[in-house]
N, C-alpha and C positions, 0 to 999 in steps of 0.2 A: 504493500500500500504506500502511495507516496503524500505527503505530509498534505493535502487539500484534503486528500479521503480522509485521513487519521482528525484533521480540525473539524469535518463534518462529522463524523462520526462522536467525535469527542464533545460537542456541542451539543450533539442531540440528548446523548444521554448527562449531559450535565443540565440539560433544561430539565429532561424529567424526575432527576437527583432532588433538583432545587425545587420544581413545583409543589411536591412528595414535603420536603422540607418544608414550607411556606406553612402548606396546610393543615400537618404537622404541629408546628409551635401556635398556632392559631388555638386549633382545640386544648391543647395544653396548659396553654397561658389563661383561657377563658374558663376549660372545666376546674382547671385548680381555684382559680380567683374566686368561682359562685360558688366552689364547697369549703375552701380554709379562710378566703380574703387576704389582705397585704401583709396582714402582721406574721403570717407563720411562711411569708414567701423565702427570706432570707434563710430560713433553717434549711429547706428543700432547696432552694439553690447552694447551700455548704455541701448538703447530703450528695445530691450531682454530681458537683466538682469532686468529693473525696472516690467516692465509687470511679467517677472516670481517671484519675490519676493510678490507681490501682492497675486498673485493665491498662493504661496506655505501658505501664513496663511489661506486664506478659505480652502483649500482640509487639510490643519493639522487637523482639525476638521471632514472632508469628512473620513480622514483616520479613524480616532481613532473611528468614529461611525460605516464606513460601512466597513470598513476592505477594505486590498490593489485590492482585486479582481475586483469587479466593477469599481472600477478607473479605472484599467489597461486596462480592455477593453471596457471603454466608452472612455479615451483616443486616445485609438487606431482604432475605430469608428469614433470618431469627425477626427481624422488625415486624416483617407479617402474619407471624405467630402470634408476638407479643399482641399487634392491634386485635386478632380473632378474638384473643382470651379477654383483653380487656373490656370487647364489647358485651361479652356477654358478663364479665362484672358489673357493667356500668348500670347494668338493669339490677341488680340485686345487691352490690355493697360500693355505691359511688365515693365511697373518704377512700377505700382501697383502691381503687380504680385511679381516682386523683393522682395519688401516691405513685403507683404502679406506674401510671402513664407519661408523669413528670420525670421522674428516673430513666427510662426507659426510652423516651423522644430525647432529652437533654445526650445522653452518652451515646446510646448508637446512631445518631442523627453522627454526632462529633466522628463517630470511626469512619463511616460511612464517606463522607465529603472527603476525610483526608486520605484516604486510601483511593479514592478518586483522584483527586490530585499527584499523589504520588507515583501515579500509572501512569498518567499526562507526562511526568518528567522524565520519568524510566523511558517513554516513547520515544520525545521527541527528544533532539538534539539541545545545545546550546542555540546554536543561530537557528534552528528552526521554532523552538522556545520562543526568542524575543519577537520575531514572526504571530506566532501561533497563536499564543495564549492570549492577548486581548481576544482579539479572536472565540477563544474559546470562553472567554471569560463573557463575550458580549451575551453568547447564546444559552450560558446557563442560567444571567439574570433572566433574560426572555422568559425562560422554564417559570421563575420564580414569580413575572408576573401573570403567569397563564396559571399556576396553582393559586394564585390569590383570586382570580375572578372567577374559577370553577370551584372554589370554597364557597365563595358569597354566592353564587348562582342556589349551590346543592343546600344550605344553611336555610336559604332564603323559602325554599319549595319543597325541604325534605324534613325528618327529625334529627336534632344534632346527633343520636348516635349511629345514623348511618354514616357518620364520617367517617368511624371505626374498622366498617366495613370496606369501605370505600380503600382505604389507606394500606390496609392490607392486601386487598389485590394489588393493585398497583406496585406495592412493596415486592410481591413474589415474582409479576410478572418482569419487573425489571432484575430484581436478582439473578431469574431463570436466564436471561439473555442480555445481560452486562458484558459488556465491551467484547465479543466475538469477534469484529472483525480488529481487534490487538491483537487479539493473541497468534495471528499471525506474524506477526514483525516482532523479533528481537531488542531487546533494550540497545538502547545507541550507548556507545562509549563517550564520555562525557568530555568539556575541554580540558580539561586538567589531568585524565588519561594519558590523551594526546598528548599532550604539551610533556608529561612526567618521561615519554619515551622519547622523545626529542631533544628534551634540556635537562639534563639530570641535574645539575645547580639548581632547576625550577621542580625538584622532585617534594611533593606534598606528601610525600613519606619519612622524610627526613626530621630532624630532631625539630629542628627549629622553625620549618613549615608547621609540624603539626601542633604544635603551641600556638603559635601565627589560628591556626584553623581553629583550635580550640576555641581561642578569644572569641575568633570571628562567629563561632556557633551561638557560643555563648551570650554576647551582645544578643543576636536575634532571637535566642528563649528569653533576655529579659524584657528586650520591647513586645515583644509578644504576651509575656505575663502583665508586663506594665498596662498594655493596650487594652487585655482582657480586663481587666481587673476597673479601669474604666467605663469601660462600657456596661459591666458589671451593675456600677455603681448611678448610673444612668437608665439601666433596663428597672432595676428597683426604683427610682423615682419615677418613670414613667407608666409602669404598670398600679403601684402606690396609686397615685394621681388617678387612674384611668379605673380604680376598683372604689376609692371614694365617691368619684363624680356618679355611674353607675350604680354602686350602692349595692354590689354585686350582683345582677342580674344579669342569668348567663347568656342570655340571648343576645341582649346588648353590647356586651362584652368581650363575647367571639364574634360581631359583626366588626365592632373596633379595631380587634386585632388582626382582622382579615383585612380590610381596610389599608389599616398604616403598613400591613406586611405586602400586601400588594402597590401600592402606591410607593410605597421605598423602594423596590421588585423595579416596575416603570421609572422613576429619576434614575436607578442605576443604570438600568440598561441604557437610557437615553444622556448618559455620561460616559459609562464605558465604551458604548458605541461611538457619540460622538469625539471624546476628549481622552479616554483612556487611552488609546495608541497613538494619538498625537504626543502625547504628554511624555509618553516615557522616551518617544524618538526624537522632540524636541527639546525638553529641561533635562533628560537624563535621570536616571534611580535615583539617585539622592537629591535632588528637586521635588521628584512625584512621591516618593517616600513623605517628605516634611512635607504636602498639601495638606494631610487631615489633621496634623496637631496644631498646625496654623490654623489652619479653619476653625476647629472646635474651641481654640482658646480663645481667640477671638469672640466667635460668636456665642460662648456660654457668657464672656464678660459682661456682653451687650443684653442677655435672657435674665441672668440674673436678679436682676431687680424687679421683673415682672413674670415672675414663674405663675403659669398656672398650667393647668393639661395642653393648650394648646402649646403655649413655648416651650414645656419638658417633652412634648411627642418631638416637637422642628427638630430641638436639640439633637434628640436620639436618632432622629431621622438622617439628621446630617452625618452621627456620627455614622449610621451605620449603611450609609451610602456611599462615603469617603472610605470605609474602609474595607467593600465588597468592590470598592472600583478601582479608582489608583493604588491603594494599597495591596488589594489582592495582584494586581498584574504585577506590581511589584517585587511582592513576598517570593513566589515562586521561580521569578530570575534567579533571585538571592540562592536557591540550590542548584541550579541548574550546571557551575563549574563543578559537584561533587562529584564523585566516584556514584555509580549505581549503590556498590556497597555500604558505603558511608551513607546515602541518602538514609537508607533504607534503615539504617541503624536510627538514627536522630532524628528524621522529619517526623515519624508518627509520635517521639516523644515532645515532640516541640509542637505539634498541631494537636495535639490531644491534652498530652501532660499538663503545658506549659500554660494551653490557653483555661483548662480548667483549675491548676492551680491559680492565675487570674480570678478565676470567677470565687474561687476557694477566698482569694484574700478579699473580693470585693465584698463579697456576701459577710466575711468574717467584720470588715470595716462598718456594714450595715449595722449588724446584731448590735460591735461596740457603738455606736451614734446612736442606737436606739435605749441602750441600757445606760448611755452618759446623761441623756436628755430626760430618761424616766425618773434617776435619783437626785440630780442637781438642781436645787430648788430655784435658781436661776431663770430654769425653764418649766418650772411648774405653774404660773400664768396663760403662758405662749399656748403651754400644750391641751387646756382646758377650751382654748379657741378654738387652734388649729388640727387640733390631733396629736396623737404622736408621729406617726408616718408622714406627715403633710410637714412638717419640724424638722422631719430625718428624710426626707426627699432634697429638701435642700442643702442642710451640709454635705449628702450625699454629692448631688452637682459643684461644689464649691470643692469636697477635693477631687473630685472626678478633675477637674481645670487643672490642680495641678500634677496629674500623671500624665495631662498632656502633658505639658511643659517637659515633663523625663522623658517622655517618647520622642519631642522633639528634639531631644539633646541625642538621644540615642540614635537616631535616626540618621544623626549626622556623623557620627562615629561609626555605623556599619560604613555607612556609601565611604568614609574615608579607609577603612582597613577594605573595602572592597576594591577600590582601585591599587591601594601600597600590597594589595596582592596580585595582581596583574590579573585580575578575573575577567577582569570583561574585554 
């Protein structure tokens, strides 16, 4: 197959990845909200994060032996089991089902996407990568907004827990028939392969390369956990906000979340399509890198002062447009000099571990601003108004601002060891 077949193909199934996804965290985020509400959100996203950091060291090893393929689509197999069983809890003990289906979307959603991606790099080359992958990136937001308008169609003319049903076909049928026409093409050897046989002085094997590589991993698990752990802290003031205003009624609630997860779905694509391949061919990695912590620090400065649902949805919106567009086309350059081998070691712990340790510390940041605000008589006025979550929505955004600011700094320290290593 030569690399137009492999970007269609790869497109197609990262739209129906994503739609699957969309629809997914819709019911998720709306069935939990109408049976626990905001205050016990924070624990269930710790419980997520801990459980996913676990599995991401067993499958690092899954990965690096059996390669991204069978993951992906045993992943996505276990996923349509999991929806069968849930639905038919959902009619007999909905708090378990909540539970069950939170855990369950949150982690193998996560394995699912990166083991995707990591087939993407194993495919394609280095110069066919920086080609490729906007590309491929345009066509899986698309997926994402075609799952957001057949959620709110099926929502709108069916009963919510046909979405159970609904989620698990789809889940099998694309697991049964996940990426078939890869598995005919061999992993390409990556630029740093090449170059190691060519220029032994440039060998990434050697003592002092692999230090060099170390750092450089390592930088991108922390902007990653920093970035998560943001957005973290953002997804709880937005959903907070959106379970008060509601008052938790689930109808309304998952029409919301289908809503802003579709509509975010649509700006993406109509950024990645338009600006995402411009961006990285014109300003370069470390320009389209720093777009979204510029962006976001900015404009939470400017929200700040007038937070309600609609400025904490913009906010989250922005963030999490910026960072499925410019930043995803970016992230994935970022491995594309590795060795097949190394990838395969490190990216599922850095796409899984690293972003759910994130979520781990965001969530962990929630609980403390919630139990600082409950005992400090300071705020025992405020919170008789406001709430307590309406209280902890907002210092929530005020430090989410400044882990942009580390992202940003970080941001500019990979793209600098990415050039002082001859990567690109």
């Amino acid at each position: 197959m030569n690399h137009k077949q492999i970007t269609a193909a790869a497109a197609a199934t990262g739209a129906s990845l994503l739609a699957q996804q969309v629809a997914g965290k819709s019911v998720r985020d709306a069935f939990f909200l109408s049976i626990f509400g905001s205050s016990e959100l924070p624990g269930m996203m710790l419980g997520s994060a801990l459980l996913s950091i676990l599995l991401a060291f067993v499958l690092s090893k899954s990965f690096r032996r059996h390669g991204p393929t069978p993951i992906l689509s045993g992943s996505l197999l276990l996923s349509s089991i999991f929806y069968a069983i849930e639905y038919w809890l959902c009619i007999h003990t909905p708090r378990i089902t909540a539970i069950a289906l939170y855990l369950h979307q949150s982690v193998i959603g996560a394995i699912s996407v990166s083991a995707f991606f990591l087939l993407i790099g194993e495919t394609l080359g280095l110069r066919d990568a920086k080609r490729c992958l906007p590309r491929i990136h345009t066509g899986v937001t698309f997926g994402a907004f075609f799952g957001g308008i057949a959620a709110i169609r099926i929502v709108a003319e069916t009963d919510f827990s046909i979405m159970f049903l609904l989620l698990a076909t789809t889940h099998a049928l694309v697991g049964c028939v996940t990426f078939v026409p890869f598995l005919y093409r061999k992993p390409c050897s990556s630029a740093i392969e090449v170059n190691t046989t060519r220029h032994a002085s440039n060998d990434i094997g050697s003592i002092k390369n692999r230090a060099f590589r170390d750092v450089y991993l390592r930088n991108i698990a922390m902007l990653v956990l920093v970035s998560s752990a943001a957005a973290t802290l953002l997804d709880f003031a937005m959903k907070s906000s959106a379970d008060m205003a509601f008052e938790g009624r689930s109808e309304d609630l998952i029409r919301f979340f289908v809503v802003y997860y579709t509509l975010t779905s649509l700006l993406t694509f109509g950024v990645q399509a338009g600006l995402g391949q411009i961006a990285v061919r014109r300003l370069g990695l470390g320009s389209t890198l720093s777009i979204g912590p510029i962006a976001l620090c900015f404009t939470g400065v400017l929200a700040l002062p007038f937070l309600s649902l609609g400025t904490i949805t913009l906010l989250k919106a922005t963030e999490s447009i910026l960072a499925n567009s410019f930043f995803r086309s970016c992230y994935e350059l970022l491995y594309a000099p590795l060795t097949v081998e190394r990838k395969r070691s490190v990216k599922a712990l850095i796409d899984i571990a690293c972003v759910r340790a994130g979520d781990l510390a965001g969530s962990s940041l929630v609980l403390l601003i919630l139990w600082w605000i409950s005992i400090d008589p300071y705020f025992v006025p405020y919170v008789s108004v406001h709430s307590l979550t309406g209280l902890g929505s907002q210092l929530s955004i005020a430090l989410a601002l400044g882990l942009f600011g580390a992202a940003l700094w970080l941001s500019r320290r990979i793209y600098r060891d990415y050039v002082a290593a001859r990567f690109d």
